[in-house]
Biotite code that builds the C-alpha atoms (Angstrom):
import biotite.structure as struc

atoms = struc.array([
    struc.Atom([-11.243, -10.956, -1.265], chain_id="A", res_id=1, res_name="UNK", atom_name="CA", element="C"),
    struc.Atom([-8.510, -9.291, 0.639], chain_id="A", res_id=2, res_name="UNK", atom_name="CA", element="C"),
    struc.Atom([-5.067, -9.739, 1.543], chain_id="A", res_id=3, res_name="UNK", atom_name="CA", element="C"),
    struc.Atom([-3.339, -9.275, 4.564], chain_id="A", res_id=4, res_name="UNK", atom_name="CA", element="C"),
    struc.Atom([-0.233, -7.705, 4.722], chain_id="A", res_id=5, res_name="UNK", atom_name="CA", element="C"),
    struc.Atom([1.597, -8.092, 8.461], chain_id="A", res_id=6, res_name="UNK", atom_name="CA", element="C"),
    struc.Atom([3.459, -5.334, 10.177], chain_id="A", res_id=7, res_name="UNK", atom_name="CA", element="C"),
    struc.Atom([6.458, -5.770, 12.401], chain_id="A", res_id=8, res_name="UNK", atom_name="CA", element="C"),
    struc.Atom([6.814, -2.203, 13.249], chain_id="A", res_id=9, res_name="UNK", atom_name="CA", element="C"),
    struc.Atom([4.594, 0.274, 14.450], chain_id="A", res_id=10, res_name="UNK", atom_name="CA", element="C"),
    struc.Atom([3.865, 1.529, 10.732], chain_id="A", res_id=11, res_name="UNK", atom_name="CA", element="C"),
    struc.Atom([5.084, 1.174, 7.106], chain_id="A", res_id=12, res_name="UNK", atom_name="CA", element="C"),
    struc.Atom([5.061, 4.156, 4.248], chain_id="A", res_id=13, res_name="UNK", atom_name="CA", element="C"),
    struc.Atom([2.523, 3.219, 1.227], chain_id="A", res_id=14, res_name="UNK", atom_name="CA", element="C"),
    struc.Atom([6.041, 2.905, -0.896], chain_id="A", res_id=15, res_name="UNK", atom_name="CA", element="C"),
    struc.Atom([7.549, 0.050, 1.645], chain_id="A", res_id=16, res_name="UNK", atom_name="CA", element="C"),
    struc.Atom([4.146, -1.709, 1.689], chain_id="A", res_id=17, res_name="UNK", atom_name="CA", element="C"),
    struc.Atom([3.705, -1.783, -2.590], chain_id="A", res_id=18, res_name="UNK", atom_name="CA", element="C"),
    struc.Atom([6.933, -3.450, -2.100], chain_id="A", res_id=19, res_name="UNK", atom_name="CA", element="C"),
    struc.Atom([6.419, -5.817, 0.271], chain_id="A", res_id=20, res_name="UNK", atom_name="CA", element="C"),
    struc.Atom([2.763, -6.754, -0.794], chain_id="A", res_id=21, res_name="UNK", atom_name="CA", element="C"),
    struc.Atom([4.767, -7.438, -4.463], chain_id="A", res_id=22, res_name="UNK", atom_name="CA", element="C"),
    struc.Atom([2.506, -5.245, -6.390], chain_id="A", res_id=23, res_name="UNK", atom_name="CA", element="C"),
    struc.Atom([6.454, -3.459, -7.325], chain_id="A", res_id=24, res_name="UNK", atom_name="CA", element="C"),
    struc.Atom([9.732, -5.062, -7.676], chain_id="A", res_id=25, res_name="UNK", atom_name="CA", element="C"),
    struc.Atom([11.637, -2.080, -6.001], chain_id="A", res_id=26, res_name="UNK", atom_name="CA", element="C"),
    struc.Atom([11.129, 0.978, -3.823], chain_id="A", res_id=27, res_name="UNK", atom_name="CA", element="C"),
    struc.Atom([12.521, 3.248, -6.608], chain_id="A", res_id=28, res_name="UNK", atom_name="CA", element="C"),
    struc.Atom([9.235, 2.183, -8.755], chain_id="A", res_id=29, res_name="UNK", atom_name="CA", element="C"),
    struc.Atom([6.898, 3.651, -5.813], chain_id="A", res_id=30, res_name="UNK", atom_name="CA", element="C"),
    struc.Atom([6.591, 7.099, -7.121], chain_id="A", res_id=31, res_name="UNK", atom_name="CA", element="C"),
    struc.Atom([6.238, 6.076, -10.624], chain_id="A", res_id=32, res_name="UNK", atom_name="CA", element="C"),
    struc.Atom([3.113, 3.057, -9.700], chain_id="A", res_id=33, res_name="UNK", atom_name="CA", element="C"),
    struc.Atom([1.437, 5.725, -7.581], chain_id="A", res_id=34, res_name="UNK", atom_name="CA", element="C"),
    struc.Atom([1.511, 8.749, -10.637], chain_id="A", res_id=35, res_name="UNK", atom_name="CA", element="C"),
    struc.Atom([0.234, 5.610, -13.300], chain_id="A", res_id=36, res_name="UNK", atom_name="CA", element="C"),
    struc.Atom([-2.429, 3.893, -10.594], chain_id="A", res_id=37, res_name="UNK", atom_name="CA", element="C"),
    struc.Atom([-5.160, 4.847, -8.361], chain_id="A", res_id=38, res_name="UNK", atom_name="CA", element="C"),
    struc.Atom([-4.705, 4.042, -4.960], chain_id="A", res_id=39, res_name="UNK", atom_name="CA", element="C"),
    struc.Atom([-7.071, 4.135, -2.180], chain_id="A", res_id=40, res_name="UNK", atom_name="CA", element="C"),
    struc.Atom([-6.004, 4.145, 1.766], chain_id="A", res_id=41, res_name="UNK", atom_name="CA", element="C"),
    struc.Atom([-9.481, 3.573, 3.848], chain_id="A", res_id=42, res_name="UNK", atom_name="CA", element="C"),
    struc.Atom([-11.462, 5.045, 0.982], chain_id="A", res_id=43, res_name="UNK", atom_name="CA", element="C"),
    struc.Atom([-9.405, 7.802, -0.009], chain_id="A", res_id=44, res_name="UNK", atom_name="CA", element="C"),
    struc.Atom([-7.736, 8.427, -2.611], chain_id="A", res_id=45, res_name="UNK", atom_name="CA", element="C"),
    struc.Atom([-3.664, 9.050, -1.877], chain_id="A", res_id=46, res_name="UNK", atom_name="CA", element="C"),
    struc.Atom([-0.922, 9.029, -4.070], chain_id="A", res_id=47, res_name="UNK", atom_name="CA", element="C"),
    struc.Atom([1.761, 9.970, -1.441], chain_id="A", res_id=48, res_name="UNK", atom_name="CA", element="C"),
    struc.Atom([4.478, 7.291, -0.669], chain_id="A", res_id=49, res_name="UNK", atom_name="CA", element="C"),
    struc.Atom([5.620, 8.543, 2.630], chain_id="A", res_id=50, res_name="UNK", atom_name="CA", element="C"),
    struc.Atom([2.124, 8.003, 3.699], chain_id="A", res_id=51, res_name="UNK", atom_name="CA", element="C"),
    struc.Atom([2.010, 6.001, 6.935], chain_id="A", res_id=52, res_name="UNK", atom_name="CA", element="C"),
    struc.Atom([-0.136, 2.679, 6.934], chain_id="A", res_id=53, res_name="UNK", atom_name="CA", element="C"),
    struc.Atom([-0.542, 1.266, 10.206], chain_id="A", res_id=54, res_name="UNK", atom_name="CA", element="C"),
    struc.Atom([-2.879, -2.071, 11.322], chain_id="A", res_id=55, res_name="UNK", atom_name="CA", element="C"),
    struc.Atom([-6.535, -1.875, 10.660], chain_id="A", res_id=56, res_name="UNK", atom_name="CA", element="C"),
    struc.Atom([-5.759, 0.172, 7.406], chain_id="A", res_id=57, res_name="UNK", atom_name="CA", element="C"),
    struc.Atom([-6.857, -1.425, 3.918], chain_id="A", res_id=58, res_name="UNK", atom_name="CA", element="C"),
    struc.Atom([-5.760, -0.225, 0.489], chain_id="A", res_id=59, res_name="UNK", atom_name="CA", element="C"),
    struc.Atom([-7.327, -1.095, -2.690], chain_id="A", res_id=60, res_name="UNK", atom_name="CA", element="C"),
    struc.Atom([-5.487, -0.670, -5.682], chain_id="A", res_id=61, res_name="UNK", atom_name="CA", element="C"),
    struc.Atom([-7.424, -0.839, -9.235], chain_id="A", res_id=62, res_name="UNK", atom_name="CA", element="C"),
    struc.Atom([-6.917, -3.860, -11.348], chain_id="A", res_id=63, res_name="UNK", atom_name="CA", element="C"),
    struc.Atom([-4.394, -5.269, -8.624], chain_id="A", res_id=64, res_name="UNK", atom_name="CA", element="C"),
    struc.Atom([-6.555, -6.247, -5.456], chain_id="A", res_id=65, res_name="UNK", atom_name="CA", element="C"),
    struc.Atom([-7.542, -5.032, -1.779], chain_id="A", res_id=66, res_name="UNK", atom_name="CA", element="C"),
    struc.Atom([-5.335, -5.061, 0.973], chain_id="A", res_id=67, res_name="UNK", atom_name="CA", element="C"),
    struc.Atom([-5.505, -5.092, 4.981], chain_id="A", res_id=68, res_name="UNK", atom_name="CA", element="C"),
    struc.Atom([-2.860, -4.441, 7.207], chain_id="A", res_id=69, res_name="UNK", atom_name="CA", element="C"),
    struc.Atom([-2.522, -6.288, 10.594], chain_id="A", res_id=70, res_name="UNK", atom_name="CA", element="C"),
    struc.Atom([-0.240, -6.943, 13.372], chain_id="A", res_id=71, res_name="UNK", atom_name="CA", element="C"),
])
């Protein structure tokens, strides 16, 4: 099962969205989660923060869950 994570702008960076999905308390943990964890954007793997997510887009994180982003 997924969750859905809902954009008010056009696009968030994978950093903003670990924060705002709660899988990290603040932004300044983003680089650290995403050198310790595997994170996959549509399949692929991706460990860059500034990476833009935008709707339709689902990440899956190991041992923390799936994600979709909507609108």
């Amino acid at each position: 099962m997924s969750e859905n994570i809902k954009l008010e702008t056009e696009f968030i960076t994978l950093g903003q969205f670990l924060k705002l999905a709660d899988v990290i308390q603040s932004g300044g943990m983003a680089k650290w989660f995403l050198s310790e964890h595997e994170v996959f954007v549509n399949g692929e793997q991706d460990q860059r923060r500034g990476r833009k997510l935008r709707a339709g887009d689902k990440i899956k994180i190991a041992g923390v869950g799936e994600f979709l982003i909507t609108e």
